[in-house]
C-alpha positions in Angstrom: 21.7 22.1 -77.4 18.8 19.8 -77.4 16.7 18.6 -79.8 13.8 17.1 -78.0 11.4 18.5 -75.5 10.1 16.2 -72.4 6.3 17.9 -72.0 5.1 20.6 -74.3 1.2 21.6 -75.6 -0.5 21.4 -79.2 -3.2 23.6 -78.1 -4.5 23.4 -81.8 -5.6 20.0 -81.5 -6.1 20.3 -77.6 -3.4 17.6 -76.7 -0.3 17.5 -74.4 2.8 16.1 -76.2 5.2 14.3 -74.2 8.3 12.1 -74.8 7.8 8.5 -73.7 10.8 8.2 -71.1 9.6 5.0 -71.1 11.4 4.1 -74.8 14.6 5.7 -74.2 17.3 5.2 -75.0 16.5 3.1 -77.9 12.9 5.0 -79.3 12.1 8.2 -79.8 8.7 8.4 -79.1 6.4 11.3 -78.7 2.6 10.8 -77.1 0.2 12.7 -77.6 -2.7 12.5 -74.6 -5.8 14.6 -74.5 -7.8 12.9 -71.5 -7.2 13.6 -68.1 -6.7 9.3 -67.4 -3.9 9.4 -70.2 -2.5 12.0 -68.8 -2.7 10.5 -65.3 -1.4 7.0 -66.5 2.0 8.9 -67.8 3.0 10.4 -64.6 2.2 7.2 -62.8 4.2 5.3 -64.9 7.0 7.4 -65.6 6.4 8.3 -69.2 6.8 12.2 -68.5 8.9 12.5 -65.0 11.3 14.7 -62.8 9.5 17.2 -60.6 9.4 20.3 -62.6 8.1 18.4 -65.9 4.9 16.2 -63.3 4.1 19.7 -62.5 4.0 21.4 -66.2 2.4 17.7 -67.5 -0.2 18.5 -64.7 -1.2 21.9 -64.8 -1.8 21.5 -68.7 -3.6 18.2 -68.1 -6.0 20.6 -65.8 -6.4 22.9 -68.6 -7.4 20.5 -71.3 -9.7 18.6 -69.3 -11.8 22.2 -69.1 -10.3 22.9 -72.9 -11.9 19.5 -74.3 -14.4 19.2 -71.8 -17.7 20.6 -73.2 -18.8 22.6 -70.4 -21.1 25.2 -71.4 -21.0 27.7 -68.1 -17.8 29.0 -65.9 -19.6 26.7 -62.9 -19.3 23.8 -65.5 -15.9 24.5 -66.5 -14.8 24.6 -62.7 -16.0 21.6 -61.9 -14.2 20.0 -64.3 -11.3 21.2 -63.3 -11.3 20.7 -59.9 -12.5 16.8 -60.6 -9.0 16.8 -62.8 -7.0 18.4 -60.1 -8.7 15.8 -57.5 -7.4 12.7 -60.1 -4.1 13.8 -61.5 -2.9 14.2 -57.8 -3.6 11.1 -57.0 -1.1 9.8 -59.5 2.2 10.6 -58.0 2.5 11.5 -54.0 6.4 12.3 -53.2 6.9 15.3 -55.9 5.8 19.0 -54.7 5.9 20.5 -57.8 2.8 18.1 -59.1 0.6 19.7 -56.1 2.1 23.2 -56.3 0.9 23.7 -60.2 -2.4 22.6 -59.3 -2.9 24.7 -56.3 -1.4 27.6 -58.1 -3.8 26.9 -61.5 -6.7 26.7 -58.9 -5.7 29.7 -57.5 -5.8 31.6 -60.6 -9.3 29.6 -61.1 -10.4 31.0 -57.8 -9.3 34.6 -58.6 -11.1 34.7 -62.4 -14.5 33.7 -60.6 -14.7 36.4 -58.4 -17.7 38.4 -59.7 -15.3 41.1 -59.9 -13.3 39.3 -62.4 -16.0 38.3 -64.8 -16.8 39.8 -67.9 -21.3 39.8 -67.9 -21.8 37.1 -70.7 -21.7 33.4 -69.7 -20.4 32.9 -73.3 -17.3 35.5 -72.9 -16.6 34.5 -69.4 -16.5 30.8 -70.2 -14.1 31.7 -73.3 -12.3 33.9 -70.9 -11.6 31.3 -68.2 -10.3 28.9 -70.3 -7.7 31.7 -72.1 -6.6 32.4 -68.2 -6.1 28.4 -67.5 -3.9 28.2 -70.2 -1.9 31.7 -69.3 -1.1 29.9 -66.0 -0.2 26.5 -67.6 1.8 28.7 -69.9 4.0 30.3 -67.1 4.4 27.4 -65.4 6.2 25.8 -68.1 7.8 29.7 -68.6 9.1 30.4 -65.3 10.4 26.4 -65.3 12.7 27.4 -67.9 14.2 30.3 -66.6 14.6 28.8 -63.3 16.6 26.2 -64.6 19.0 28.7 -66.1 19.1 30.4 -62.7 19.7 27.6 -60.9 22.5 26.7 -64.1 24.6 30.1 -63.5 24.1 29.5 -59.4 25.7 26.1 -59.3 28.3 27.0 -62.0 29.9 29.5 -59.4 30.7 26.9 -56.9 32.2 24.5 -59.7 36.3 24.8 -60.8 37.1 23.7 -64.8 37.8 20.1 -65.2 36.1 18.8 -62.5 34.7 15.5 -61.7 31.1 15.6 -61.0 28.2 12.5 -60.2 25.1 12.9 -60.9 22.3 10.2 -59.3 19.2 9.7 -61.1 18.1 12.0 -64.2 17.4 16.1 -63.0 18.2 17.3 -66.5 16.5 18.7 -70.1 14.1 15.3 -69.6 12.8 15.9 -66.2 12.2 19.8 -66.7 11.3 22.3 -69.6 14.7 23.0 -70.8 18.5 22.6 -69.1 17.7 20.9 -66.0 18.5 21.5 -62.2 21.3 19.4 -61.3 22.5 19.2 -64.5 21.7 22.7 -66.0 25.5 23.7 -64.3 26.9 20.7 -66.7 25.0 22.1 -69.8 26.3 25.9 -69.0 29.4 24.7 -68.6 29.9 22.6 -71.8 28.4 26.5 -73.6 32.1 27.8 -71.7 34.4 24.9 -72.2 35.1 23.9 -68.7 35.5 20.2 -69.7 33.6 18.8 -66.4 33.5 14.9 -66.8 30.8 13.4 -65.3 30.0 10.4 -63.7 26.3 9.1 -64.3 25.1 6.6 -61.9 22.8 3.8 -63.4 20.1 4.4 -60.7 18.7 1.2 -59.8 16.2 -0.3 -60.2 14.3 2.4 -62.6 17.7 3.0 -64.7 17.1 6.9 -65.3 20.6 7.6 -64.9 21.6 4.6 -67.7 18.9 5.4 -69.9 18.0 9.0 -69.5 21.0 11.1 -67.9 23.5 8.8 -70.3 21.7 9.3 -73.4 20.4 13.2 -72.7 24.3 14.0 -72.2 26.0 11.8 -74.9 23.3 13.4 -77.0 24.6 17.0 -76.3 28.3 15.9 -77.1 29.5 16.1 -73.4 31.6 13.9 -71.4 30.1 11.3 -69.4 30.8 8.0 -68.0 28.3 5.3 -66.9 28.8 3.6 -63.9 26.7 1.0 -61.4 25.6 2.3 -58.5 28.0 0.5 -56.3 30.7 1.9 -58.2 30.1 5.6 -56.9 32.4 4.9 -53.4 35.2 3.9 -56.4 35.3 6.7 -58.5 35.1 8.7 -55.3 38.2 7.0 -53.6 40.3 7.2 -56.8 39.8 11.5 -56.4 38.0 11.6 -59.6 34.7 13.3 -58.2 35.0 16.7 -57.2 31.5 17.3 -56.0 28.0 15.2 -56.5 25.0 17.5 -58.0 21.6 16.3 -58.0 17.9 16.9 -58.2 15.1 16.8 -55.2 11.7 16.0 -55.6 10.5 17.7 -52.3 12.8 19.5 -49.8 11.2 20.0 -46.4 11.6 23.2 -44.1 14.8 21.8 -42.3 16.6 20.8 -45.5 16.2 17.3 -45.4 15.5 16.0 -48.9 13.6 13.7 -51.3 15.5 12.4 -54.4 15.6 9.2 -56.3 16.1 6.2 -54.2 20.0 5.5 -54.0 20.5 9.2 -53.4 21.0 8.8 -49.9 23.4 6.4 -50.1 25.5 8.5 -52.4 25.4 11.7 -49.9 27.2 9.5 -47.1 30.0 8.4 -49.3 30.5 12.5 -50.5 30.5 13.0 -46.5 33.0 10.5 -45.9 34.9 11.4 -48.6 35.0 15.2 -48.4 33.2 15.7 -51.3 30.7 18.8 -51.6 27.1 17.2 -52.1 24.8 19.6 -53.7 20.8 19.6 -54.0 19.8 21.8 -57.2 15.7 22.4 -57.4 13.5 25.3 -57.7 11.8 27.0 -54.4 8.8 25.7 -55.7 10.3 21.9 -54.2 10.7 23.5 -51.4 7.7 22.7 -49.1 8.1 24.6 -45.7 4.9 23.0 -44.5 6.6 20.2 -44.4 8.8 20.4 -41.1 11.4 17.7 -41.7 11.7 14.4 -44.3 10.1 12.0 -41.5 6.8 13.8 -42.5 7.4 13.1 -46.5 5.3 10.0 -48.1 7.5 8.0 -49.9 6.2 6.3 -52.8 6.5 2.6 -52.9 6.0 0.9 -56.2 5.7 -2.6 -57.8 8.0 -5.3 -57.0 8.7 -6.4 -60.3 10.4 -3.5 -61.6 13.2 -5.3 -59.1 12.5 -8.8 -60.0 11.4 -9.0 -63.4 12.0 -5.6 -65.4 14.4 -4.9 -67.9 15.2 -9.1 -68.1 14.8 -11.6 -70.5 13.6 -13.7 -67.5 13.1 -13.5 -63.9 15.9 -12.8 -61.8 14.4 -13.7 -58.7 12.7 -16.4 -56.5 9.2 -16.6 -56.8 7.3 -15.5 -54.0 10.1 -13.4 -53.0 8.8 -10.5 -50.6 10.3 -7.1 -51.9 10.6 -3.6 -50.8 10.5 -0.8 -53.5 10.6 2.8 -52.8 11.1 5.5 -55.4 12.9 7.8 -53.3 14.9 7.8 -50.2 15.5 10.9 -47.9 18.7 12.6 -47.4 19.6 14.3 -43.7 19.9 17.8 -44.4 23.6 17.3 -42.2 24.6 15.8 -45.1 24.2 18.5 -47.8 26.4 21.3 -48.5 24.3 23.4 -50.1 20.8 23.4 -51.8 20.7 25.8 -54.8 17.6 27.3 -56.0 16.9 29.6 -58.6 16.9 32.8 -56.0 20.7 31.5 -54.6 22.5 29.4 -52.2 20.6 28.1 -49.5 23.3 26.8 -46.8 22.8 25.4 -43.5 21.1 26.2 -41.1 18.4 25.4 -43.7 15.5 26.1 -41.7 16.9 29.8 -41.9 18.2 30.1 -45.0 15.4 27.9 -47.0 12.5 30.0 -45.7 14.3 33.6 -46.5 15.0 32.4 -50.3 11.1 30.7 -50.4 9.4 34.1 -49.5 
């Protein structure tokens, strides 16, 4: 269905590819990063985004930084990695998945140095640690794709042919390895003709639903309407929404959830409304160490992607004091369900999250 892929590796020439979300809609741009700083720079500034695609951009930035790295022992080689894994999460703090790949490629670190684990040579062992590294980056990206599929068929159960359905922000084949989460039920059900018609909010003030979750769809032939953020309440009033599907960047133990900013906002009006609001996301979003969304750090960033980006000109007073956060938290009250690529997770959350996250 698609043609592009948002994070991939040319382990040939030791580089991560990525699509520059930066240049869509209009370019068609592929990077291709082999130090850990250029790597860092494109998840900060949103070149490669969506949780699941941070976390696969991460865990093979990890790997090529021991990969290009020049380290002559395993001691070396771990110390480069674990300098990586100190930088790249540094570059993005609201998204699980970016800490959970690197935890889980230091984990497999951890394991291959055990001195049970360890072929005798330094040589062979080195060689052998950085084939492991790139196992694990491997099934990251893997298991991403499989989940998404999972998550697809999940959602697709609690959808009827012909419905309505908005979207906030972009959780599809751009912010993952493949379909998507919340829109992996909207890619399935284009494959089986159920003629959903979407409703793509323009996500202010970043624009990933207008220039990502518009262009990925169009692209892929399917129905989908752009509208401004304030026009969500609209469509909803008129009964031509159904039920709201979107992505989470972190989901804490009680259900309360992270999501692009503006996501909130959107959950009340589906409450109000009567509309089913659903959270799609792997268990790996799920953070149950994180008891409720009052304990998740929301990332603030600069004020002139309000004032000044995407203008010809400033549109707005100088000096003007702004507030920017990425993401905004929705009450876990206000969800109906949160779907997962193990099943339905429906309130009480705190129950029903931990049993699908063992």
């Amino acid at each position: 269905m698609h043609t592009f892929r948002s994070v991939s590796l040319d382990d040939q020439r030791g580089e991560l590819v990525i699509l520059d979300q930066t240049r869509l809609p209009n370019d068609l741009v592929y990077l291709r990063l082999s130090r850990t700083e250029d790597i860092w720079e494109a998840i900060r500034n949103l070149r490669v985004r969506g949780a699941p695609a941070i976390g696969i951009a991460a865990a093979y930035g990890a790997y090529l930084a021991v990969r290009n790295g020049g380290a002559e022992s395993p001691e070396a080689a771990a110390t480069l990695f674990r300098q990586a894994k100190q930088y790249l999460e540094t570059s993005r703090p609201t998204a699980v998945n970016l800490f959970w790949a690197l935890n889980r490629m230091e984990q497999r670190l951890v394991t291959e140095l055990q001195p049970e684990a360890s072929p005798a040579s330094d040589a062979r062992s080195l060689a052998h640690l950085i084939h492991v590294l790139k196992e694990e980056a491997d099934a990251i990206r893997d298991e991403d794709a499989r989940m998404c599929r999972a998550i697809g068929e999940h959602a697709l159960s609690l959808l009827q042919r012909g419905w309505g359905l908005l979207t906030h922000c972009n959780a599809g084949a751009l912010a993952t390895s493949e379909l998507g989460t919340a829109l992996a039920p909207i890619y399935l059900g284009a494959q089986r003709d159920y003629q959903f018609k979407v409703f793509a909010d323009e996500t202010r003030p970043l624009l990933q639903g207008a220039r990502l979750t518009a262009w990925e769809l169009s692209e892929a032939g399917i129905d989908v309407t752009l509208i401004c953020d304030n026009m969500a309440a609209s469509v909803m009033k008129r009964g031509l929404v159904q039920a709201v599907l979107v992505g989470c960047d972190r989901v804490a133990a009680n259900g309360d959830t992270a999501n692009k900013i503006g996501t909130l906002g959107v959950a009340i009006l589906a409450r109000h409304y009567g509309i089913p609001f659903y959270v799609l996301g792997p268990t790996s979003t799920v953070d149950l160490k994180c008891s409720d969304g009052a304990s998740i750090v929301i990332e603030e960033r600069p004020g002139e992607e309000i004032t000044t980006k995407w203008y010809s000109s400033r549109m707005a007073p100088q000096n003007i004091k702004t507030y920017n956060p990425a993401f905004d938290v929705t009450d876990a009250s206000l969800i109906t369900a949160i779907i997962t690529e193990k099943g339905i997770a429906r309130p009480p959350f705190a129950a029903s999250l931990r049993e699908l996250a063992q």
